[in-house]
N, C-alpha and C positions, 0 to 999 in steps of 0.2 A: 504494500500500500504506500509505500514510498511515491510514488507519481503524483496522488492525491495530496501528499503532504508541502509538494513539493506548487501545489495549483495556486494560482492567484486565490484570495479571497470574495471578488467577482465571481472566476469561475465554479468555484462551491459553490458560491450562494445560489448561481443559475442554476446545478447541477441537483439540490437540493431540492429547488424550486421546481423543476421538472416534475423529480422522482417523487413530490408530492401533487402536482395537479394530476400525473399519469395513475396515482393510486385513487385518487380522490375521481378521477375516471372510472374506472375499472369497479370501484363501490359503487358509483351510480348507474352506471351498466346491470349489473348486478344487479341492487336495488329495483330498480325497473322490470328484469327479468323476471323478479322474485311475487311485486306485483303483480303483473299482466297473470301468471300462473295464479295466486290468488285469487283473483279478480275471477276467472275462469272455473275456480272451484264453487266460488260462493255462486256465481251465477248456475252452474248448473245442481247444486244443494234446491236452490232456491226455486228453481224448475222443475224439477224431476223428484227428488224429496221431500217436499211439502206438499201436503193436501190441500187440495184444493176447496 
């Protein structure tokens, strides 16, 4: 890790900044994902499992 040590502190702080909006992506991907599949359960709960 020598290289890193060696980075300006700009380029940390961009590299940083990156490796948190790319996560903070990839959560609300996710998140979304996780939704939409919810959304899909209750709708058909609410359809097909309850009497009418």
């Amino acid at each position: 890790m020598q290289w890193f040590r060696d980075l300006q502190i700009g380029r940390k702080l961009g590299l940083a900044f990156t490796a948190i909006t790319l996560l903070a992506l990839i959560l609300g991907l996710f998140a979304m994902y996780e939704l939409r599949n919810s959304q899909a359960l209750v709708r058909n709960i609410t359809t097909e499992s309850m009497p009418a």
